[in-house]
C-alpha positions as CSV (number, residue, x, y, z in Angstrom):
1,X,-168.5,248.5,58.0
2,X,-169.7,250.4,55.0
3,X,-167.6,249.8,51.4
4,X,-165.3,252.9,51.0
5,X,-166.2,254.5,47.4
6,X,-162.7,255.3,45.9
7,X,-163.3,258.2,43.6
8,X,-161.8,257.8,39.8
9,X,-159.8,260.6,39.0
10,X,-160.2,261.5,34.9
11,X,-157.7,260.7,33.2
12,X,-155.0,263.8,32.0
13,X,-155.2,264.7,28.1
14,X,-151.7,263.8,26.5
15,X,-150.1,265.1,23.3
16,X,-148.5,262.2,21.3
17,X,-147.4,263.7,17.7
18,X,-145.8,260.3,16.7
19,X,-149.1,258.6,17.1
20,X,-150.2,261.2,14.5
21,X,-147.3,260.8,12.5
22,X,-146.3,257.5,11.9
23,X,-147.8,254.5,10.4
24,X,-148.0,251.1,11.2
25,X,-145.7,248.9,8.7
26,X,-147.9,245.4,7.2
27,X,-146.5,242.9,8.9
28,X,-147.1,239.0,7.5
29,X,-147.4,236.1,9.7
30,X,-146.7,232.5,9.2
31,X,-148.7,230.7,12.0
32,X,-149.1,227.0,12.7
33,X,-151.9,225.5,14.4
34,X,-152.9,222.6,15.7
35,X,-155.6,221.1,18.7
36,X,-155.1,219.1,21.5
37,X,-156.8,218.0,24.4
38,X,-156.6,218.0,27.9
39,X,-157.8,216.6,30.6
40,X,-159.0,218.9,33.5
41,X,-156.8,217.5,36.2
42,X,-153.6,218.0,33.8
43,X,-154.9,221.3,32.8
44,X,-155.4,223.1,36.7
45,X,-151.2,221.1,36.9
46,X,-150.4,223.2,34.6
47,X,-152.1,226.5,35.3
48,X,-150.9,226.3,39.2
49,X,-146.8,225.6,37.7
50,X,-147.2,228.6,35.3
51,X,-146.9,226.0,32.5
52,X,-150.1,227.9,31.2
53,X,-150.6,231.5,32.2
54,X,-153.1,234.4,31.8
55,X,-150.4,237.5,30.1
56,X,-150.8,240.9,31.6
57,X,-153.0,242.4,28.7
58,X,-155.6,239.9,29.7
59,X,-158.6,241.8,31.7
60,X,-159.8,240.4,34.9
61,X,-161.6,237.6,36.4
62,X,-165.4,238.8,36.2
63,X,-167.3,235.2,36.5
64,X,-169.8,235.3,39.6
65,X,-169.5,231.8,41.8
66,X,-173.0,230.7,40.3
67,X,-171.4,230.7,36.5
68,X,-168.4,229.0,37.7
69,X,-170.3,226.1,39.4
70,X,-172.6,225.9,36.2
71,X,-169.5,225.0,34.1
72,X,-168.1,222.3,36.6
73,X,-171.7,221.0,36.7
74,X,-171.3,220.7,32.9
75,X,-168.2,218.7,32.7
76,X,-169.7,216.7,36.1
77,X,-172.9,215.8,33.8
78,X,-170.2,215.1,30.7
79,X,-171.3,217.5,28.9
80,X,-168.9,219.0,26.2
81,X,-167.7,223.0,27.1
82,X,-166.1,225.4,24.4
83,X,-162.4,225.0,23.6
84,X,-159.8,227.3,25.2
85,X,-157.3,229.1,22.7
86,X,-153.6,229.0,23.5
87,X,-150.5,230.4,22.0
88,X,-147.3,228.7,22.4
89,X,-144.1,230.6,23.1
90,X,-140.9,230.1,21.1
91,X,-138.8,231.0,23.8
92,X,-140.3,229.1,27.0
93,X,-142.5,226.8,24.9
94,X,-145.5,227.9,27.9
95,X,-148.7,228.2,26.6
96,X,-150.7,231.8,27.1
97,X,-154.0,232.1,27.7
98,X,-155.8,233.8,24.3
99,X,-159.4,233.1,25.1
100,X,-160.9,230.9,27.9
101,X,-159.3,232.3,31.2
102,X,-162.8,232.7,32.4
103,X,-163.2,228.5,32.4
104,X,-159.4,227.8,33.1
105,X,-159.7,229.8,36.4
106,X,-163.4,228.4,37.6
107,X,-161.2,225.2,37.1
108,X,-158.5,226.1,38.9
109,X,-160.6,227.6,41.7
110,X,-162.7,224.9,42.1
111,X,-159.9,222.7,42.6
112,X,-158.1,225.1,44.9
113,X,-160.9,225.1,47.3
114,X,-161.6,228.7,47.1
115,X,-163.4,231.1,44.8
116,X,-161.7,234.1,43.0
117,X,-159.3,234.4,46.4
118,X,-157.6,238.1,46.4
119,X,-154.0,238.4,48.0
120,X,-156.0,241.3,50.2
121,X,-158.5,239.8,51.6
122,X,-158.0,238.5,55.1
123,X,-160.6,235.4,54.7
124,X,-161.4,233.4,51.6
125,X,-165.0,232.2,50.0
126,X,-164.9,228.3,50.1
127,X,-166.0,227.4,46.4
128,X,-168.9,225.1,47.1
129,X,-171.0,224.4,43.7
130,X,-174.2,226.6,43.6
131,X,-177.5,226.7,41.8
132,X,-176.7,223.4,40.3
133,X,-178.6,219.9,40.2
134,X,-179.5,219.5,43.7
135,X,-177.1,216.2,44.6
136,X,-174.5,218.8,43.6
137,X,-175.1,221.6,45.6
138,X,-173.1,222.8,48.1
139,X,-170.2,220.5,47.3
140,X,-166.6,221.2,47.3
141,X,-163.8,219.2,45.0
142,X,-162.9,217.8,47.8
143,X,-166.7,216.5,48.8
144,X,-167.2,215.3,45.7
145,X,-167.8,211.5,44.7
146,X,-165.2,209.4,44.2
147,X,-166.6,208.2,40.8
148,X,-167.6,211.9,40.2
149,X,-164.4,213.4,41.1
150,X,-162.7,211.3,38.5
151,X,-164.9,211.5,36.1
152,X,-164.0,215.4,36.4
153,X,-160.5,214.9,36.6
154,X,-160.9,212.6,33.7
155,X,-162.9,215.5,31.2
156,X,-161.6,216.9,27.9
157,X,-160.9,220.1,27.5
158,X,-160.4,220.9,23.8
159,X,-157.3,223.4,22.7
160,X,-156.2,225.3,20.0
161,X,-152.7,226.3,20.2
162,X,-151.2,228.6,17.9
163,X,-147.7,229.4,16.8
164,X,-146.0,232.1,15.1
165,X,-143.5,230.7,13.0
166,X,-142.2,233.8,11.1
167,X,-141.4,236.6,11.9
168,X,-139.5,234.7,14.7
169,X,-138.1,237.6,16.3
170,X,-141.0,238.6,18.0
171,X,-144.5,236.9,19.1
172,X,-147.3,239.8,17.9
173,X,-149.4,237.6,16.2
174,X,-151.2,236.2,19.3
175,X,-152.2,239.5,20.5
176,X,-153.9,240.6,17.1
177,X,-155.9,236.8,17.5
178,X,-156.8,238.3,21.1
179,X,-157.9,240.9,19.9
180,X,-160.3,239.5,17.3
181,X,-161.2,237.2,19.9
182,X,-161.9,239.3,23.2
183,X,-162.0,243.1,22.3
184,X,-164.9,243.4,19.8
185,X,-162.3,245.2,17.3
186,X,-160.9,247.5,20.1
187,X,-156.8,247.9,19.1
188,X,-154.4,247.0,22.0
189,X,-151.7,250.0,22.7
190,X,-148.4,249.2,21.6
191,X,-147.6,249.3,25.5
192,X,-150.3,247.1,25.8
193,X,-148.6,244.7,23.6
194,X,-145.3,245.0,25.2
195,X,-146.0,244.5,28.5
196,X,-147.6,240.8,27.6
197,X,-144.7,239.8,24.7
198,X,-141.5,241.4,27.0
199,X,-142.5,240.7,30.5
200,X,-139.7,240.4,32.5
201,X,-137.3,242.4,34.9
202,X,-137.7,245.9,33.0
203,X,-141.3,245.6,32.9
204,X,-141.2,244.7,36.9
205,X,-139.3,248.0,37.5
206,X,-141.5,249.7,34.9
207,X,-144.7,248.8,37.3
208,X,-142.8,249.7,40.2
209,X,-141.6,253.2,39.1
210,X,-145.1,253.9,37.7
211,X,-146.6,253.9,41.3
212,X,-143.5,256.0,42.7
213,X,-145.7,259.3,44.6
214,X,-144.0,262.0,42.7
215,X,-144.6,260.2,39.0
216,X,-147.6,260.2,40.1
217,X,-148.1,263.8,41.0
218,X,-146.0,264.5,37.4
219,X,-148.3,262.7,35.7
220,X,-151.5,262.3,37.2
221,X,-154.1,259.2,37.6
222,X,-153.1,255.9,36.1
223,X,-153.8,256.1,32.7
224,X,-155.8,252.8,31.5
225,X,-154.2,252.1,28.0
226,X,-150.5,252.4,29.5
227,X,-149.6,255.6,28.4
228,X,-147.7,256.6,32.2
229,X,-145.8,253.0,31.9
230,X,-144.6,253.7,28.0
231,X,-143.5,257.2,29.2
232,X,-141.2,255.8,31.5
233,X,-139.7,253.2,29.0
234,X,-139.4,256.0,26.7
235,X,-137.2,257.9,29.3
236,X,-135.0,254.4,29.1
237,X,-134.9,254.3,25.4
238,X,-133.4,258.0,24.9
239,X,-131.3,257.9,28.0
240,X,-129.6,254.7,27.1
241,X,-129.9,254.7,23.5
242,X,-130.1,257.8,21.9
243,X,-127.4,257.3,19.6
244,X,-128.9,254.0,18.1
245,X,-132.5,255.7,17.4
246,X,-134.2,255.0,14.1
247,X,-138.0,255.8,13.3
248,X,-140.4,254.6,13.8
249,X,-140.8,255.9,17.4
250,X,-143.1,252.3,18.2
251,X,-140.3,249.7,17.0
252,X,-137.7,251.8,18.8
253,X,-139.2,250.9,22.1
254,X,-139.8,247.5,21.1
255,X,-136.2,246.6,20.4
256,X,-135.0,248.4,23.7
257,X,-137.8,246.6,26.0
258,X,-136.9,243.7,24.0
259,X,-133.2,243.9,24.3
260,X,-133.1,244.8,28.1
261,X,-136.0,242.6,29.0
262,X,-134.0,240.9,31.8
263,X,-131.3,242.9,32.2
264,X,-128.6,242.9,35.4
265,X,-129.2,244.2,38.7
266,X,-126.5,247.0,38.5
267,X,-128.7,248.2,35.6
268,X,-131.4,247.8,37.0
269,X,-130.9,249.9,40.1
270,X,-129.1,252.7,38.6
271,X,-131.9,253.0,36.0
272,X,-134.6,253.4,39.1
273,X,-132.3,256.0,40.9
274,X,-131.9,258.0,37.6
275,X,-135.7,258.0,37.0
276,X,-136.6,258.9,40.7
277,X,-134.0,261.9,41.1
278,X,-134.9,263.1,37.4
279,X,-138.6,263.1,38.5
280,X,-138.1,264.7,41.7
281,X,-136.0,267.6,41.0
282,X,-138.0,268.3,38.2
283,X,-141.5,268.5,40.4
284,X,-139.3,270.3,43.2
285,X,-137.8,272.5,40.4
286,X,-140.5,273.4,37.9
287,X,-143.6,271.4,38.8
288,X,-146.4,269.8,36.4
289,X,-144.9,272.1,33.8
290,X,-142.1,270.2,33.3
291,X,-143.3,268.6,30.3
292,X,-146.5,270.8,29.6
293,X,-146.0,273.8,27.8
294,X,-148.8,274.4,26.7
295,X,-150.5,273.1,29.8
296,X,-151.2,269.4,28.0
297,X,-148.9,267.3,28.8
298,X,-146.1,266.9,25.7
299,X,-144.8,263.2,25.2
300,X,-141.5,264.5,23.3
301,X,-140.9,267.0,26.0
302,X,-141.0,264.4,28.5
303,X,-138.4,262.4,27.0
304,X,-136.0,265.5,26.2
305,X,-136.3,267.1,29.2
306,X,-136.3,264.2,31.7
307,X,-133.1,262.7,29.5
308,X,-131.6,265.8,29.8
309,X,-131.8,266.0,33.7
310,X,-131.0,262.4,34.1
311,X,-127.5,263.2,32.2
312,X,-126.5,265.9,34.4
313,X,-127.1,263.7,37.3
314,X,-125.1,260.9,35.7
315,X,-122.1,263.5,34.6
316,X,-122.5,265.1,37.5
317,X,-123.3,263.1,40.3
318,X,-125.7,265.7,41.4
319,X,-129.3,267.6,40.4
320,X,-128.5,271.1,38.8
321,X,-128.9,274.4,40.8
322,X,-132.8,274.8,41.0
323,X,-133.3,278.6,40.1
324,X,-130.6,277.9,37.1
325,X,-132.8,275.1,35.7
326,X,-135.5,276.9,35.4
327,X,-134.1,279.9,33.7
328,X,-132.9,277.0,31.7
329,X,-136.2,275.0,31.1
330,X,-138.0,278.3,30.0
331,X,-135.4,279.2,27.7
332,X,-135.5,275.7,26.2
333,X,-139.2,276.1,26.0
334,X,-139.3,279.4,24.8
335,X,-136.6,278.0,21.9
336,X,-138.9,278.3,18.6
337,X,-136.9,275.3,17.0
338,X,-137.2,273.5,20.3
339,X,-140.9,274.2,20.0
340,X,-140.8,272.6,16.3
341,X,-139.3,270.0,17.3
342,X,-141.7,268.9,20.0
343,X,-144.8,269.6,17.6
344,X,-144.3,268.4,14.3
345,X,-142.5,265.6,12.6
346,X,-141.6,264.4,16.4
347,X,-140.2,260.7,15.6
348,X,-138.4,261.7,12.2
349,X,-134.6,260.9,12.9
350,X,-133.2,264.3,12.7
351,X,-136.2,266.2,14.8
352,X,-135.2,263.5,17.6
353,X,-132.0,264.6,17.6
354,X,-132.4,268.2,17.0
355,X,-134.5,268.4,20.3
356,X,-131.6,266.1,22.0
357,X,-129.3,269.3,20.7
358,X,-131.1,271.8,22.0
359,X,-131.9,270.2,25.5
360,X,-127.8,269.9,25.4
361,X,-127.1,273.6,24.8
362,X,-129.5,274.9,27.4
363,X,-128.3,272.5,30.2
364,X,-124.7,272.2,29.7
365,X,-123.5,274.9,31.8
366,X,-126.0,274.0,34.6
């Protein structure tokens, strides 16, 4: 049966004043570090009991079985292998993966039996070593030598575990060392960085809501740096906490995916009702020009209009009468200070408010 070619829709230009607008505050860390070592044996323990784990921002396995067999053939022949980099949470004291998930999973593979095994796929590849020494290939762990066997289980694998110390209110640190370490200087998006240091419950729904059909007819293809998933945290944010928003824009988010990072069921399925129904009506409503009015879609429209919906539906119980929402919407739209307050100076206290206002007046009497 031939492979089915899945075409890769371009990704939707977005307008995002506050990335324009604000800047990033220094931040100074106080990091400890320190090395330890591992045998291999202890180290797959730990990987299969989530003891050590590869966070979300991490990219993909991409090691072919040939590289993966070279590196147990390495450790088979005691030769040394580079040292893994791990950063120690304060709050779980597990260990992430920083740089080495390449050699941690071959490991872990090796010793599961199967090679890069996808939840998908109906059969598995049996990891058997390949284009090693010749009395190694072919072998599973499980055909290996007894003497060689342990003297695998038995190998060091070097660590160096980092720690933020201070600020101790969050974990960034790690994800700047990443960064240095893996992207060749290319930034991580603050929803990047979220999803990694605040996984949890609201990050689950977050990733569920994303794939919801009519999001995804609102917004258009997944978007690779995360911009779809901070949009709908964003709608959380101003629904929920409105009242309590400061600038910058970036650290507002991060306290309200911090603070609500496991939050309680109740909350957790009203908040997906109120983001479905807002979405809906508004595609049934007014479409993909919801949030576009100038036919790009405008990140402080989203939240202000989305918000504005989801608090009729929560006051209301209900969506508003279609054909007097969209009198409404254009109205709003058409608003010139509405318009200012979309375009310039987007994440400065008052303007957030001032287009929180103005969505206020044209939807109260809906």
């Amino acid at each position: 049966m031939p492979d089915e070619t899945v075409e890769q829709l371009p990704e939707e230009p977005i307008q995002d004043q506050d990335e324009q607008d604000e800047e990033v505050a220094p931040v100074k860390y106080d990091i400890s570090t320190y090395g330890a070592d591992y045998t291999v044996d202890g180290l797959v323990k730990r990987l299969q009991k989530g003891d050590i784990f590869i966070p979300d921002f991490q990219r993909d396995y991409v090691w072919n079985q040939s590289e993966a067999s070279r590196l147990i053939e390495s450790l088979l022949l005691g030769l040394p292998i580079p040292g893994v980099f791990l950063a120690k949470e304060s709050e779980t004291n597990k260990l992430l993966i920083i740089d080495g998930q390449q050699r941690l999973k071959s490991l872990q593979f090796f010793y599961e039996g199967f090679f890069n095994p996808k939840d998908h796929q109906k059969t598995k590849r049996i990891f058997k070593l390949t284009k090693v020494q010749k009395h190694f290939e072919g072998l599973t762990y499980e055909k290996l030598e007894e003497n060689d066997r342990i003297k695998l289980d038995d190998s060091i694998v070097h660590a160096t575990i980092v720690k933020q110390e201070a600020p101790d209110n969050e974990n960034t640190s790690i994800y700047h060392v990443f960064e240095r370490l893996n992207n060749g200087g290319k930034k991580l998006t603050p929803q990047e960085i979220r999803t990694a240091i605040y996984y949890g419950e609201l990050n689950d729904l977050i990733e569920e809501l994303n794939n919801y059909k009519d999001w995804r007819d609102m917004f258009g293809p997944e978007n690779a740096r995360l911009k779809d998933k901070e949009l709908i945290l964003r709608f959380f944010a101003a629904f929920y906490r409105a009242d309590k928003y400061s600038k910058p824009m970036v650290e507002f988010l991060n306290k309200f995916n911090k603070r609500f990072r496991n939050p309680d069921q109740p909350f957790i399925d009203s908040s997906r009702q109120f983001f479905k129904d807002s979405i809906t009506f508004l595609k049934n409503s007014v479409g993909k020009s919801a949030f576009r009015p100038e036919g790009v879609l405008n990140v402080s429209v989203f939240e202000a209009v989305t918000v504005g919906v989801a608090k009729i539906i929560e006051e209301k119980g209900t969506t508003p009468n279609l054909e007097n929402f969209k009198s409404a919407h254009q109205q709003l739209l058409n608003d010139p200070a509405f318009i200012k307050s979309v375009n310039s100076g987007t994440s400065d206290d008052a303007v957030f408010k001032e287009r929180h206002l103005l969505v206020d007046k044209y939807f109260s009497q809906l």
